[in-house]
C-alpha positions, 0 to 999 in steps of 0.5 A: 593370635600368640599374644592370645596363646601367650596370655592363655598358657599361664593356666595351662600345664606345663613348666616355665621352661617349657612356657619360654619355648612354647612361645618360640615355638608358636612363633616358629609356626606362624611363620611357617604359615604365614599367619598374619600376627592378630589371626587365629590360626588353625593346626592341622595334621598336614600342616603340622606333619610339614612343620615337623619335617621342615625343622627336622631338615634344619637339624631339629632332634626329636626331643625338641620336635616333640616339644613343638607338637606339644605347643602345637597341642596346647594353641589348639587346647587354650585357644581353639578349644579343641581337644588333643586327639588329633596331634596324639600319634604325631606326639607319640612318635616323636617321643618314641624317636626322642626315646630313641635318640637319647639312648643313642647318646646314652643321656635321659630326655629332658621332658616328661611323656 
């Protein structure tokens, strides 16, 4: 349902540029599920885990992980309804790593905690 999401995310709060890549990103995902494009899909733990993992393989900085769980926390906000616990820690610990990779490079991260 990402024409849903994306009809959806125009209330929800986030800016446009974080709006432009969460729709990338949910993209991203049903095709890593291989969702068919008019189902409502569900986000889980063990799916999302392995959504992270598989785009850290591709060379995927924390930051940018980060912000596909964010995504990921708001389909399951605006189209499933459901609360944002069960993504927390995954979002927490990405942050933390994004923390950490831009103090390695010596830049500021480019998203609000």
């Amino acid at each position: 349902m990402v024409d849903e999401f994306v009809r959806l995310l125009k209330s929800y709060p986030v800016g446009e540029n974080d709006r432009e890549w969460f729709v990338r990103w949910i993209k991203r995902y049903q095709e890593f599920g291989q969702y068919a494009a008019d189902v409502r899909f569900e986000v889980d733990r063990a799916k999302t885990l392995a959504f992270c993992r598989e785009i850290l393989a591709n060379g995927t900085p924390a930051w940018q992980r980060l912000q596909a769980v964010r995504c990921l926390i708001a389909y399951r906000a605006v189209v499933l309804g459901e609360p944002d616990d069960l993504l927390a820690d995954i979002r927490a610990k990405l942050a933390e790593l994004a923390a950490n990779e831009s103090a390695k490079k010596g830049t500021r991260t480019r998203f609000a905690f």
